[in-house]
N, C-alpha and C positions, 0 to 999 in steps of 0.2 A: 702688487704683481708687477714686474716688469719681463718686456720681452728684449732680450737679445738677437740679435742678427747676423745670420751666418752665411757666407755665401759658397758653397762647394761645386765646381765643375757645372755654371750656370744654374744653380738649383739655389733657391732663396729659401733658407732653413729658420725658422721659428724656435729659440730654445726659452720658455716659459720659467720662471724664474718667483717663488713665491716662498714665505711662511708661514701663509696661513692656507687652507683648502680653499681649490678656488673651483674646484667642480663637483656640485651636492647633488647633481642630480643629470638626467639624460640633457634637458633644455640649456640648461649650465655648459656644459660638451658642447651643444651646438650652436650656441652662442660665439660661444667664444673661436672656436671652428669656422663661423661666417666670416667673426671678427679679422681673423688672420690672413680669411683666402681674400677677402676685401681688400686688406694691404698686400697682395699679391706674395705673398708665401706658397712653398711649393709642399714644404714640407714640417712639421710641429714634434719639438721635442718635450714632453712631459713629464715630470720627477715624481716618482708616488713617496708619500715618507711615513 
């Protein structure tokens, strides 16, 4: 998994970057959710495939 970093009009954007599934389940989501707001992301882009 890698994240990207995007930064639009003072908004710290998160774009998620994988090929394997990296969210199996609800705690998966908020993990990785704490994970982002932790490194001060405002906002998370996620790719379903």
């Amino acid at each position: 998994m890698n994240i990207q970093s995007h930064t639009i009009n003072n908004t710290k954007i998160a774009e998620v970057l994988s090929d394997d599934i990296i969210i199996k389940s609800a705690e998966d989501g908020l993990n990785l959710l704490g994970n982002l707001y932790y490194q001060q992301f405002d906002k998370i882009i996620i790719y379903k495939r």
